[in-house]
C-alpha angles and dihedrals in degrees: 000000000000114000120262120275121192113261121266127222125175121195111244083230083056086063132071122190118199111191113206134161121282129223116217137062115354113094128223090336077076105071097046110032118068105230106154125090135210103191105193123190121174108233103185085047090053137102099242126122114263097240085055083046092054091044093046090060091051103056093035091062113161086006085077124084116220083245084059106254117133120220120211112181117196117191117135092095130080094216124078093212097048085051080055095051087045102050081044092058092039088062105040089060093051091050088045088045088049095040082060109094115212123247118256109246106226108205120248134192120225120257130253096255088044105064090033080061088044094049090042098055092040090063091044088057092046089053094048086055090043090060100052084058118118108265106250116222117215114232104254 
């Protein structure tokens, strides 16, 4: 079970929704009704904590503008409404991933078996390359 994040809320103002046309399957019905959908939320002008937001601009990569604006395009539906819906879900788990704070890594020291294991399977390498070595003659 993941662990719990607070909950997220974005204001609808905070959101601006750009319709444009698709490419893809639909017909006729492509080239004259506006199904795809750029959801755009500004991530630097938000709400959000700092540390989200850092988080947030890490995970976004090439999504966030250098102004600080992140892009979501939806356009695998047919429906305008269900690209909506789409762009509107894509962004709430990134918001949810980047809401997650990462464990601290506490430092640890091998144990004792484990760097007998480590050392014994270092000298058994060292003899199998020993043997591939070329046979030295003695001068006689």
């Amino acid at each position: 079970m993941p662990p719990a994040t607070p909950p997220i809320v974005i204001p609808e103002h905070a959101l601006d929704e750009l319709v444009v046309r698709a490419s893809g399957p639909g017909g006729q019905n492509v080239n004259k009704v506006s199904t795809a959908v750029e959801l755009r939320f500004n991530v630097a002008a938000s709400s959000l904590p700092e540390d989200v937001k850092a988080r947030l601009a890490a995970l976004a990569g090439k999504k966030l503008s250098a102004d600080g604006v992140l892009l979501i395009d939806s356009r695998e539906h047919r429906t305008q409404a269900q690209n909506r819906a789409a762009a509107r879900a894509r962004l709430m788990a990134l918001l949810q991933q980047a809401a997650l704070r990462p464990k601290k890594r506490r430092k640890t020291k091998p144990s004792r078996a484990a760097r007998e294991r480590r050392l014994t399977s270092k000298i058994q390498r060292s003899r199998v390359k020993a043997h591939r070595a070329p046979v030295r003659r003695d001068a006689d």
